[in-house]
Backbone as JSON Lines, residues from 0, in Angstrom:
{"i":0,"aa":"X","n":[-12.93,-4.8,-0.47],"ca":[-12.14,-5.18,-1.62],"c":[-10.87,-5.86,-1.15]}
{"i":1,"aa":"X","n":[-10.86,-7.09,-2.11],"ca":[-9.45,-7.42,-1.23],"c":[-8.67,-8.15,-2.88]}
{"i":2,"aa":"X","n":[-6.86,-7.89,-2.51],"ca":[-6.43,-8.08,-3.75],"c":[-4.79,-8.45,-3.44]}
{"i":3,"aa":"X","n":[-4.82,-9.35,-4.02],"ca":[-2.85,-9.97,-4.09],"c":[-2.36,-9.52,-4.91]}
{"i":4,"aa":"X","n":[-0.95,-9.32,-5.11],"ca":[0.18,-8.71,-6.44],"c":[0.92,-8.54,-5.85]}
{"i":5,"aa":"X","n":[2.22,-8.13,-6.95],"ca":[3.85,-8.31,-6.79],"c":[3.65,-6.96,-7.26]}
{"i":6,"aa":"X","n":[4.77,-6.4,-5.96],"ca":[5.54,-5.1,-6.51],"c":[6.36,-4.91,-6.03]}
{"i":7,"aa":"X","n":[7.18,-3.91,-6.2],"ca":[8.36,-3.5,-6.05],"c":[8.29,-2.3,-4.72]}
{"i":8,"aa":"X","n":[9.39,-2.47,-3.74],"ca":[9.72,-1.29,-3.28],"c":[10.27,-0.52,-3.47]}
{"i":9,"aa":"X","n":[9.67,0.49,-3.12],"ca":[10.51,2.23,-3.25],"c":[10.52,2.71,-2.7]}
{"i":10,"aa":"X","n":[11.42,4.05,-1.92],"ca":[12.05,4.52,-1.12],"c":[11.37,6.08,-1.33]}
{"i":11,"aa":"X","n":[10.82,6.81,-0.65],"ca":[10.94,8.43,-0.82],"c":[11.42,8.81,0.28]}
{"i":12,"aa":"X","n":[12.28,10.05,-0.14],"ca":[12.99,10.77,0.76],"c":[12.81,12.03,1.13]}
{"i":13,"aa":"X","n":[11.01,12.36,1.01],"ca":[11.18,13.49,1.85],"c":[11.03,13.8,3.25]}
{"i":14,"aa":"X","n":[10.7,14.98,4.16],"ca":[10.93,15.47,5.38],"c":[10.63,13.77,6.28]}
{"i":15,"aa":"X","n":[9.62,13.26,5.94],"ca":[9.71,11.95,6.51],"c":[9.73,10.33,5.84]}
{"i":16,"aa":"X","n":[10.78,10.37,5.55],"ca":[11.47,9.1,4.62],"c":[10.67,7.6,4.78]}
{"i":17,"aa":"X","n":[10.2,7.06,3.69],"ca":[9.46,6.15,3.86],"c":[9.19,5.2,2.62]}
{"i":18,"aa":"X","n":[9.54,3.85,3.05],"ca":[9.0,2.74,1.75],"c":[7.65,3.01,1.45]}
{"i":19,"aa":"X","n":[7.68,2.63,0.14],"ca":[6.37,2.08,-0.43],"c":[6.39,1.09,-1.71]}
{"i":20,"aa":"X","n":[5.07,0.33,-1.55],"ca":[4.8,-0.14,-2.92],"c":[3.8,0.55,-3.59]}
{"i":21,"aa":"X","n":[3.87,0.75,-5.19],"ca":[2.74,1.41,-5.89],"c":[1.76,0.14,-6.11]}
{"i":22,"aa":"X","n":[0.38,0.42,-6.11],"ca":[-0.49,-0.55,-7.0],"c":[-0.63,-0.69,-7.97]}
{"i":23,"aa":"X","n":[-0.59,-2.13,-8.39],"ca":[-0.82,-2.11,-10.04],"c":[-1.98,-1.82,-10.68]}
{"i":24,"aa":"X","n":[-2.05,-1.06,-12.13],"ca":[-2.75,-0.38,-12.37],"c":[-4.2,-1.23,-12.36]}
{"i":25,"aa":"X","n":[-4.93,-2.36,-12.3],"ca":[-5.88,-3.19,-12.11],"c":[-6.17,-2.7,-11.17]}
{"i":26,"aa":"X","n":[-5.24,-3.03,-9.99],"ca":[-6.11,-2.5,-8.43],"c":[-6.21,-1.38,-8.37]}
{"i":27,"aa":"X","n":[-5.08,-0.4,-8.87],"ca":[-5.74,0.83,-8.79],"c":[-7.18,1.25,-9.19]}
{"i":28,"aa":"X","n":[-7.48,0.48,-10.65],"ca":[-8.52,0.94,-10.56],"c":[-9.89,0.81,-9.81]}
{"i":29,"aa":"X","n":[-9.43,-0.53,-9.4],"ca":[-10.84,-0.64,-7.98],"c":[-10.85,-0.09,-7.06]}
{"i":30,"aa":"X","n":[-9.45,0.47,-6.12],"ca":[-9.47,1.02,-5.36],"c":[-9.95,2.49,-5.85]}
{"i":31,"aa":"X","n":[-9.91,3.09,-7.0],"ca":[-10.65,4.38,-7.54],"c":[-11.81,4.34,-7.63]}
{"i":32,"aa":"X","n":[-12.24,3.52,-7.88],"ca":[-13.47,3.21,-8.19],"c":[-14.44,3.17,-6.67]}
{"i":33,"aa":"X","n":[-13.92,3.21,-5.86],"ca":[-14.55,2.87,-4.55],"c":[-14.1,3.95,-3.43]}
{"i":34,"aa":"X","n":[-12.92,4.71,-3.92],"ca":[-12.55,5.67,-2.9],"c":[-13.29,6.96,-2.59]}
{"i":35,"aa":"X","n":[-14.32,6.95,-3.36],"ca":[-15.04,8.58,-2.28],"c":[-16.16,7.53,-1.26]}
{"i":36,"aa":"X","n":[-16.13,6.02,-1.18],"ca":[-16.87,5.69,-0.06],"c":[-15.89,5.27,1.13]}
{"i":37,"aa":"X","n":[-14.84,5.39,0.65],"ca":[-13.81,4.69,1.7],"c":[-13.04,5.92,2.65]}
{"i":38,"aa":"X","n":[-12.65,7.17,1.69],"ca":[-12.2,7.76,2.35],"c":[-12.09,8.74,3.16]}
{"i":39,"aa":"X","n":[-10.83,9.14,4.46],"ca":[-11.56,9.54,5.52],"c":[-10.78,10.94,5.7]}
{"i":40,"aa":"X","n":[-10.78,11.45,4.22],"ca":[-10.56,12.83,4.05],"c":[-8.84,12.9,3.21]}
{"i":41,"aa":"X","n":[-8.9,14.28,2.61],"ca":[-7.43,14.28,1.92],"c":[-7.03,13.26,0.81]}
{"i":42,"aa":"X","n":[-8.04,11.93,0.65],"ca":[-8.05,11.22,-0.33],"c":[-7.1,10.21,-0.12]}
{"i":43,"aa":"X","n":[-6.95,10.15,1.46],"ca":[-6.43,9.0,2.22],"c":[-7.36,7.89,1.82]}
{"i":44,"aa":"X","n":[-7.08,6.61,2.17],"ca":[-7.77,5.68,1.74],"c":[-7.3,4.29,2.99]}
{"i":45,"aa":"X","n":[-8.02,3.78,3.94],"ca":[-7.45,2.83,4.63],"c":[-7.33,1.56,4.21]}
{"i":46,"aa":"X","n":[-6.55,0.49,4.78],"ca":[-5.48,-0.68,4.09],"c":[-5.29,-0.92,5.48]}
{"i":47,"aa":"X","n":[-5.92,-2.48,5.1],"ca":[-5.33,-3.63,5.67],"c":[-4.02,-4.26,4.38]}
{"i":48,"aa":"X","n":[-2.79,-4.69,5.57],"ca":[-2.05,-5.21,4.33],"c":[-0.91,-6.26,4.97]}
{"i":49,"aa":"X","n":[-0.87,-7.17,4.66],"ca":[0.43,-7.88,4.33],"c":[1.18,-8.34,3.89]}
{"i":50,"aa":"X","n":[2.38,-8.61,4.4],"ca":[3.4,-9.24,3.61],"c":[4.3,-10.2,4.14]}
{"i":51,"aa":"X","n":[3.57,-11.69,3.87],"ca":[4.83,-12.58,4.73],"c":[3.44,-13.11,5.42]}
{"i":52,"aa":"X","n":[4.42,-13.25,6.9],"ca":[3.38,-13.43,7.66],"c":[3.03,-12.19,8.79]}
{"i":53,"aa":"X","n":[3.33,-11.0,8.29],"ca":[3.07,-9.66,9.04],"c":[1.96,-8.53,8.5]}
{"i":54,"aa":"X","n":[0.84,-8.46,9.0],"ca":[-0.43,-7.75,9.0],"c":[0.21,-6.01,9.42]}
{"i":55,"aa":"X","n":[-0.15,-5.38,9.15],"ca":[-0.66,-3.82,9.73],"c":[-1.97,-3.05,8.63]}
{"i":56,"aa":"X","n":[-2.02,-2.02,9.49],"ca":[-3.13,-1.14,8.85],"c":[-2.36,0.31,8.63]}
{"i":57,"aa":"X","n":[-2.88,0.98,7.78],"ca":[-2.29,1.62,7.06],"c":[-3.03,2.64,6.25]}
{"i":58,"aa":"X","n":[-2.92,3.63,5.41],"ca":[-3.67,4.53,4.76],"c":[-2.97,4.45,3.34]}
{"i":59,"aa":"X","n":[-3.59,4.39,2.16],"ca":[-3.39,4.76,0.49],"c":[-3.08,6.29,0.27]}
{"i":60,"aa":"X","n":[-2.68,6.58,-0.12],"ca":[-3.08,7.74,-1.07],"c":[-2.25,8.04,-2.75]}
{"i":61,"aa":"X","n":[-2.99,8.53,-3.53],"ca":[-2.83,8.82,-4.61],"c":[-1.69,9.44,-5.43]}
{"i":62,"aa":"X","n":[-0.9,8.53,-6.28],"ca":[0.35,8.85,-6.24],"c":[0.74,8.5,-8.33]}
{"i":63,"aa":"X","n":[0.57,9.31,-8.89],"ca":[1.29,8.83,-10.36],"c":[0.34,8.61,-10.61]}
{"i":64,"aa":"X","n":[-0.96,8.19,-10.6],"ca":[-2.06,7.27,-11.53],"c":[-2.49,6.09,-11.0]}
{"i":65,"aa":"X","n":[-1.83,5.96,-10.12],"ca":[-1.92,4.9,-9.25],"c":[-2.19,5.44,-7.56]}
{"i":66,"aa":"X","n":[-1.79,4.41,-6.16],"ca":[-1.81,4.79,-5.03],"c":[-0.54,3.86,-4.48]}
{"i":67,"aa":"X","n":[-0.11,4.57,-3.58],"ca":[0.9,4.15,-3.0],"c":[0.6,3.92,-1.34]}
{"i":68,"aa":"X","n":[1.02,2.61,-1.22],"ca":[1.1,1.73,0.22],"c":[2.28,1.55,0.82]}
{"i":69,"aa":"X","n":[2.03,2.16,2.07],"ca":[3.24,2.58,2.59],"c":[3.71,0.8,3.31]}
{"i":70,"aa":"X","n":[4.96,0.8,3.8],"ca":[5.07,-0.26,4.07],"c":[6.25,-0.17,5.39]}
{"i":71,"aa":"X","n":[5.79,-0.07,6.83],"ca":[6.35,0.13,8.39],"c":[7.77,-0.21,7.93]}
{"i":72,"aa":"X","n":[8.66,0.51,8.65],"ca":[9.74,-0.07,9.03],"c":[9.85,-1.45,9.66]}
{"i":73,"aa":"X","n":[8.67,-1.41,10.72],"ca":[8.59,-3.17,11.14],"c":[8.36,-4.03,10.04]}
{"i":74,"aa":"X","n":[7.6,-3.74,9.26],"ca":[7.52,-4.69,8.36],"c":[8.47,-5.12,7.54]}
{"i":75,"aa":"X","n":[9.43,-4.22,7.32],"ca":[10.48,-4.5,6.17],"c":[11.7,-5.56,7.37]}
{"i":76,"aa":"X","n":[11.51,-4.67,8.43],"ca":[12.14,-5.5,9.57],"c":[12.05,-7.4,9.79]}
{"i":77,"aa":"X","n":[10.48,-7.35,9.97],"ca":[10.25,-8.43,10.24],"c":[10.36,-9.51,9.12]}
{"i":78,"aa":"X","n":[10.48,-8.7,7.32],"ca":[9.96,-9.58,6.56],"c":[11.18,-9.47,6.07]}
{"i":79,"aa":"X","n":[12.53,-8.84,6.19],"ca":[13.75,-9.05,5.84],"c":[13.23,-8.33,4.37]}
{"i":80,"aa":"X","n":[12.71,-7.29,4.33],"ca":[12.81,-6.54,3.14],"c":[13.52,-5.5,2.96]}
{"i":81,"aa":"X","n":[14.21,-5.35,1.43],"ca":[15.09,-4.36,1.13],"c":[14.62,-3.37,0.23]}
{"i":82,"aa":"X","n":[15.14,-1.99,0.0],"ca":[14.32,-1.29,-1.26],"c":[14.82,-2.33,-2.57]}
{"i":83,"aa":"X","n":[13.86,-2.31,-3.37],"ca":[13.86,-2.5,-4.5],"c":[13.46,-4.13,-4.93]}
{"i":84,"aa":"X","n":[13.33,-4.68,-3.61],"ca":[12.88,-6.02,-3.4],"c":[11.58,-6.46,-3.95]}
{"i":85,"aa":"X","n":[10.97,-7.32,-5.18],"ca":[10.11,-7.46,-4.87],"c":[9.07,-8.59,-4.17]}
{"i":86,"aa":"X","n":[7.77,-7.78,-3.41],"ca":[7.21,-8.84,-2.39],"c":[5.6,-8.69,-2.78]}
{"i":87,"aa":"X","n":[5.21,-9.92,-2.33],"ca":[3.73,-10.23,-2.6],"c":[2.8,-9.39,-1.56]}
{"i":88,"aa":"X","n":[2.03,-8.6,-1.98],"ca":[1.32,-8.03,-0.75],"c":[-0.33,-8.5,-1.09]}
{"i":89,"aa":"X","n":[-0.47,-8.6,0.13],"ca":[-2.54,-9.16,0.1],"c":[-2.92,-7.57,0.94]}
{"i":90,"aa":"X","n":[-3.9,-7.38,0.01],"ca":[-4.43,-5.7,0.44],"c":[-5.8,-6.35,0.82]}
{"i":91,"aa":"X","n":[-6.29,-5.17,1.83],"ca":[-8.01,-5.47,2.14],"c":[-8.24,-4.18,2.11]}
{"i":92,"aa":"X","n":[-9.02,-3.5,1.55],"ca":[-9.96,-1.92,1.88],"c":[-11.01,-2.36,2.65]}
{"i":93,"aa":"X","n":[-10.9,-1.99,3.72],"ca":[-12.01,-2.09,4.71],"c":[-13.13,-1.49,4.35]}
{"i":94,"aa":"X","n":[-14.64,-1.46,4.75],"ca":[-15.88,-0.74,4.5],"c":[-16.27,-0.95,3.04]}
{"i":95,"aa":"X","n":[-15.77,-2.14,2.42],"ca":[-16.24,-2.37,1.11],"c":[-17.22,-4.2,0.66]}
């Protein structure tokens, strides 16, 4: 499955502090729709993803009704991203 959209970053702050973007509810639902073949326990879900011109891989998981994609410190690094910024991300779910 593979899918482009604009979202927003967000910040959580628990024991290990970390951006994310949520998916919009469209992709969410494909990525639901496909996650007991994708995932590799805990209802993790793996992600190819970028933003810019910077690739990583990555894990989903289920967050509000939606899933949330975490997004590296390198990446925000490399792509000059700030919280609350929003950026175009191209997702791939691998094994689909």
């Amino acid at each position: 499955m593979q899918s482009r959209f604009d979202a927003e970053v967000w910040h959580w702050r628990g024991p290990a502090p970390f951006h994310f973007v949520s998916l919009p509810p469209a992709v969410a639902e494909q990525v639901r729709d496909l996650a007991a073949d994708v995932t590799y326990g805990w209802g993790m879900i793996p992600a190819r993803a970028r933003i810019g011109a910077t690739t990583w891989s990555t894990a989903m998981y289920a967050k509000d009704g939606t899933y949330a994609l975490p997004v590296k410190d390198a990446v925000r690094r490399a792509e000059s991203i700030d919280l609350g910024d929003t950026v175009t991300v191209l997702l791939d779910v691998p094994g689909t």
